[in-house]
C-alpha atoms as one frame of an Amber mdcrd trajectory, in Angstrom:
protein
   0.000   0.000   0.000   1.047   3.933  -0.861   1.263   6.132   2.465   0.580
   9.284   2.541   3.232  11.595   1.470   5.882  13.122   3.641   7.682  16.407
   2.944  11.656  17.539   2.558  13.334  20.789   2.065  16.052  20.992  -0.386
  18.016  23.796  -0.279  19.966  25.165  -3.055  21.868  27.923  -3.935  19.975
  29.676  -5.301  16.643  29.156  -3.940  14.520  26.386  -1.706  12.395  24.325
  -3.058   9.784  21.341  -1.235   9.413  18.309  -2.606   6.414  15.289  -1.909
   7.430  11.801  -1.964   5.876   8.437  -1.016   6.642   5.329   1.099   5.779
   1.796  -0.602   5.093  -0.572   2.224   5.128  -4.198   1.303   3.084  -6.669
   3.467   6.648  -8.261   4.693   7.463  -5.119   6.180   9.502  -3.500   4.328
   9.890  -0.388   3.359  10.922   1.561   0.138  11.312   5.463  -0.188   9.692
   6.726  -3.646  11.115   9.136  -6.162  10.096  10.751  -8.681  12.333  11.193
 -11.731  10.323  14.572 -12.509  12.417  15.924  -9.001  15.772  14.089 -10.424
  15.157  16.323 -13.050  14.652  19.499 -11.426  17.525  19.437  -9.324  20.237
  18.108 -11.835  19.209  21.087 -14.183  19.451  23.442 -11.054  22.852  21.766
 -10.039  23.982  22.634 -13.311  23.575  25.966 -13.312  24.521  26.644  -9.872
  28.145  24.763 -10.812  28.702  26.971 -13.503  28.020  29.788 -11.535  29.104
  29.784  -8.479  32.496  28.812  -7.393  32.631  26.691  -4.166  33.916  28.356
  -0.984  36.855  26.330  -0.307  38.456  26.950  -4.234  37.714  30.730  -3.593
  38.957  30.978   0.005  42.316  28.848  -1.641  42.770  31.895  -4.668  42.408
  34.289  -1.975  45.115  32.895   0.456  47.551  32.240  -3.135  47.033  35.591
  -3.563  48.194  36.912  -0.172  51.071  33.992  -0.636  52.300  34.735  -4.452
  55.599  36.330  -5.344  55.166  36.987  -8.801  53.906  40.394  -9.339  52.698
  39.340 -12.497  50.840  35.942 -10.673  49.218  38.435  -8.291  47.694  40.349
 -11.147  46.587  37.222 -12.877  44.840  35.971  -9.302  43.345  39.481  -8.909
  41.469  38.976 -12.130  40.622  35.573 -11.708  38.876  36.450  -7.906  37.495
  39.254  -9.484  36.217  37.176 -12.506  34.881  34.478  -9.262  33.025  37.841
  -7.540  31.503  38.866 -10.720  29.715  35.388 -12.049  28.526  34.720  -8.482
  26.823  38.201  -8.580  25.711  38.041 -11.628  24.268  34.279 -12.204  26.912
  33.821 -15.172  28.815  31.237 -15.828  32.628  31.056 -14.417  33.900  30.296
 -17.609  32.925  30.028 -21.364  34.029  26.187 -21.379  30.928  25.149 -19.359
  32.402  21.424 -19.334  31.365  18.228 -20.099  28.838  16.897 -17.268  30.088
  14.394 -15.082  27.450  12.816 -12.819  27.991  10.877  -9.632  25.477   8.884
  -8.290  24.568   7.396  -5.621  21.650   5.404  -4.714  20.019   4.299  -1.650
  19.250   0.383  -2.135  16.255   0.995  -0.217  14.981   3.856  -2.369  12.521
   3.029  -5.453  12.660   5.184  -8.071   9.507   5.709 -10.474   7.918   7.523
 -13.508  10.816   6.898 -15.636  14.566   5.302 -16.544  17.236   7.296 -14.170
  19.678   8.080 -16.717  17.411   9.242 -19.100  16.542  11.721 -16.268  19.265
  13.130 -15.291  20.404  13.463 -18.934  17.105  15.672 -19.534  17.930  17.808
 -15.893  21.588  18.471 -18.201  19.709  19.906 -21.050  16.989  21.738 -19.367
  20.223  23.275 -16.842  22.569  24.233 -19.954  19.581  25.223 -21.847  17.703
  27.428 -19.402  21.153  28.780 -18.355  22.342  29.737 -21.415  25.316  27.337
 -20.967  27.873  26.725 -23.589  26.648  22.917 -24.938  29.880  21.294 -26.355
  29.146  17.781 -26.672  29.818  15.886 -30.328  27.548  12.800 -30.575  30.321
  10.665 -32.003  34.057  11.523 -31.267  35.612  10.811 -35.058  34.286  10.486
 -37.920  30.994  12.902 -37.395  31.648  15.250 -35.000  28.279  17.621 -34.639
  27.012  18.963 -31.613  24.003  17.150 -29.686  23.080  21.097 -29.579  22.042
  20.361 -25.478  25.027  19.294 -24.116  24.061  15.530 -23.583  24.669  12.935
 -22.890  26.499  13.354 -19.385  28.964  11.038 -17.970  27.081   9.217 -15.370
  28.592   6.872 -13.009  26.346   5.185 -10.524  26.640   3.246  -7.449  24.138
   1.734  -5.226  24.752   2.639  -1.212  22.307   1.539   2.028  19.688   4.375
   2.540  16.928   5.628   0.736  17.991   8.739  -0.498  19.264   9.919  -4.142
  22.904  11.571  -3.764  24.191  13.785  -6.638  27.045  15.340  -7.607  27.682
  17.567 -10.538  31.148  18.007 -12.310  31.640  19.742 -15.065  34.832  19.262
 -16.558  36.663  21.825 -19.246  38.792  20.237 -21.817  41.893  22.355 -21.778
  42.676  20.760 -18.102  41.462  17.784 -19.132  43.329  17.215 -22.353  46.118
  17.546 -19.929  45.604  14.630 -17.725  47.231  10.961 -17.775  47.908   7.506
 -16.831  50.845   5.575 -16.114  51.099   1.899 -15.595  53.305   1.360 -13.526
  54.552  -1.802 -11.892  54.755  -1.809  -7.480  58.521  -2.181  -7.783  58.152
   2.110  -8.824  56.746   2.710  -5.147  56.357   5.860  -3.920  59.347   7.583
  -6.179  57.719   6.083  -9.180  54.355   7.586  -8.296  56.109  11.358  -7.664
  58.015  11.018 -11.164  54.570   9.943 -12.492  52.377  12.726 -11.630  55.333
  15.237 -12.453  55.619  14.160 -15.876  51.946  14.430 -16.645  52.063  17.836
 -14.481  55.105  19.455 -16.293  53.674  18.158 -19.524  50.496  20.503 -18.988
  52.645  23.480 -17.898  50.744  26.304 -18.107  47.723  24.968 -20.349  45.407
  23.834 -18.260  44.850  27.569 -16.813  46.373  27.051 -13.358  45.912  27.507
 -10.643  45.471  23.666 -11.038  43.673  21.246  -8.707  45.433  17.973  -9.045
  43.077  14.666  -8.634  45.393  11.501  -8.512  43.881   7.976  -8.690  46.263
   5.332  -7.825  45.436   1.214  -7.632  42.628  -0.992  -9.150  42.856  -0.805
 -12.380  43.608   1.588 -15.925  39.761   2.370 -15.351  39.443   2.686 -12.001
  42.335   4.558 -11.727  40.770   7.062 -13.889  37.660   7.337 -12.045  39.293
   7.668  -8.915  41.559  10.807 -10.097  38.153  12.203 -11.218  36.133  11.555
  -8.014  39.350  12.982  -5.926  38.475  16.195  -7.595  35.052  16.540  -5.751
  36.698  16.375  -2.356  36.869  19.765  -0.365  40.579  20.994  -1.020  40.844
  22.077   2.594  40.150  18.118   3.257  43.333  15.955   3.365  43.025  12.419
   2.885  42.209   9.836   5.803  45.172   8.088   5.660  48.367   9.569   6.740
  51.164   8.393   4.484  48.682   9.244   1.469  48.005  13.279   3.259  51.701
  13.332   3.503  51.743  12.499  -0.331  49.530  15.221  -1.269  51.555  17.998
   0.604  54.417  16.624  -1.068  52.931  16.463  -4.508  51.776  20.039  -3.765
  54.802  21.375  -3.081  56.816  19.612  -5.914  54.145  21.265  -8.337  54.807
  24.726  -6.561  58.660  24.513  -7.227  57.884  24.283 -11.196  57.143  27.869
 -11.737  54.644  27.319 -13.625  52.715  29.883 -11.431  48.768  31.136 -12.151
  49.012  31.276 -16.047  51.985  33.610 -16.673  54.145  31.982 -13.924  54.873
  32.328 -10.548  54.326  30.520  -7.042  50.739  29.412  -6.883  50.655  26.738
  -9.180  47.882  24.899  -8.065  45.788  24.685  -4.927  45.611  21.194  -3.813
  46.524  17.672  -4.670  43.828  15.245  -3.612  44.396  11.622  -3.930  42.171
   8.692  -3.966  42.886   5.180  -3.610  41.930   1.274  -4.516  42.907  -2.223
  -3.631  45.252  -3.458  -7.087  46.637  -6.318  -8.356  49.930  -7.655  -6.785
  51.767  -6.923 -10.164  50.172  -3.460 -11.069  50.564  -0.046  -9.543  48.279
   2.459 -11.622  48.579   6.159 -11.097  45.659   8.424 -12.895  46.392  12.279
 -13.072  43.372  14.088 -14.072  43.735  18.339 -13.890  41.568  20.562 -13.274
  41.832  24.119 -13.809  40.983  26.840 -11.559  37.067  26.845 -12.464  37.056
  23.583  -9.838  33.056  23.848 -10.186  30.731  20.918  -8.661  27.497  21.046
  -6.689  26.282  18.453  -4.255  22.676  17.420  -3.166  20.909  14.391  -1.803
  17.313  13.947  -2.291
């Protein structure tokens, strides 16, 4: 049988918004949460907007103390600009940057959540076009990478990677991801004999490699272990971590600060040189194989957008 319905507040940032579900009670007992993908909807197309326009707190609070921090006068006039640029979008509900990314989508759903009046994916992909639409958001998306490259004119389909948690909520996370930064990023293979040393020499290569095209400030997301893929995803989801959060383990924080600081000592500076390279190395990890060491380098430049709800 349906329940009755019982009421949440979302809040975004830009406005707040109250949404009905259900509760489907089976006559075992238990107990599934109802969505519907008309909300899914809603909110990704609002997430969108709100990531292109509005950088997050911690990224602006890092330019800030890089600007306090640089030596280059030239750096400190670049940083100026790029705060400035920051100040202006938020203001003004525009977006951050003309390269309004390719959408990544992380998902995660509560096993114990059922969700109805449509396919997920198909969902979310339709909150992406309504967001870029409605926002007037650059749509850069080819249909086929090679041989006919035209634009799918509403900036789908979104990279969407789900996994199913306990709960019975919906958790989303937006990314949109630029291509200069990303055309910069890398793998290595690289075998466990490498170790640590192997794993610096890794990320510097890919790092020096970019120099100064990614538009740093960079924010470095490294995915080491599991596999090529994994890898990958890892660097990627390392890039949705707060920047003022370090990671769990100990030897691994020590690695970032060290990473950090090897990045800072290239010169490569905020665009034009200088100091403040990038603003944070974050670093995710997975069980491997005992004959593989992957390391996964994906850059991101200093438009580190993403927005974060749970339904």
């Amino acid at each position: 049988m349906i329940s009755e319905g019982e009421s949440g507040l979302v809040e975004t940032g830009m406005k707040h918004k109250s949404f009905y579900n259900s509760l489907l009670v089976f006559s075992n007992g238990i107990t599934l949460r109802e969505l519907n993908v008309k909300l899914i909807t809603e909110n990704v197309a609002e997430m969108c907007k709100e990531a292109a326009y509005y950088l997050p707190d911690d990224v602006y609070r890092a330019l800030k103390r890089g600007r306090e921090t640089e030596q280059s006068p030239v750096g400190r006039i670049v940083l100026d600009q790029i705060i400035k640029n920051a100040e202006i979008a938020k203001a003004e509900d525009r977006p951050y940057c003309q390269d309004t990314g390719m959408t990544i989508v992380f998902l995660e759903v509560g096993q114990d959540l059922h969700i109805v009046g449509g396919d997920l994916e198909e969902a979310v992909n339709a909150g992406i076009a309504k967001g870029y639409t409605e926002g007037y958001l650059r749509k850069s998306v080819v249909g086929e990478p090679l041989f006919n490259r035209v634009n799918t004119k509403n900036n789908t389909p979104g990279v969407i990677y789900t996994k199913i948690v306990p709960g019975d909520k919906l958790s989303i996370t937006i990314a949109p991801k630029g291509f200069g930064s990303e055309n910069k990023s890398g793998i290595k293979m690289l075998v466990p004999a490498d170790g640590v040393r192997g794993v610096k020499k890794a990320v510097m290569e890919i790092i020096l490699h970019a120099s100064m095209n990614p538009c740093p400030p960079m924010v470095v997301g490294v995915g080491i272990g599991g596999t090529m893929d994994r890898a990958a995803l890892l660097s990627k989801k390392a890039l949705t971590r707060s920047i003022d959060e370090r990671n769990p383990m100990p030897e691994y924080a020590k690695l970032e600060q060290e990473l950090l600081d090897m990045i800072y000592a290239t010169g490569i500076g905020p665009q034009l040189g200088g100091t403040t390279s990038a603003l944070a190395v974050n670093i995710e990890w997975a069980p491997t194989h005992i004959a593989g060491l992957p390391v996964a380098v994906t850059i991101c430049c200093h438009a580190m957008r993403h927005a974060h709800r749970v339904l």
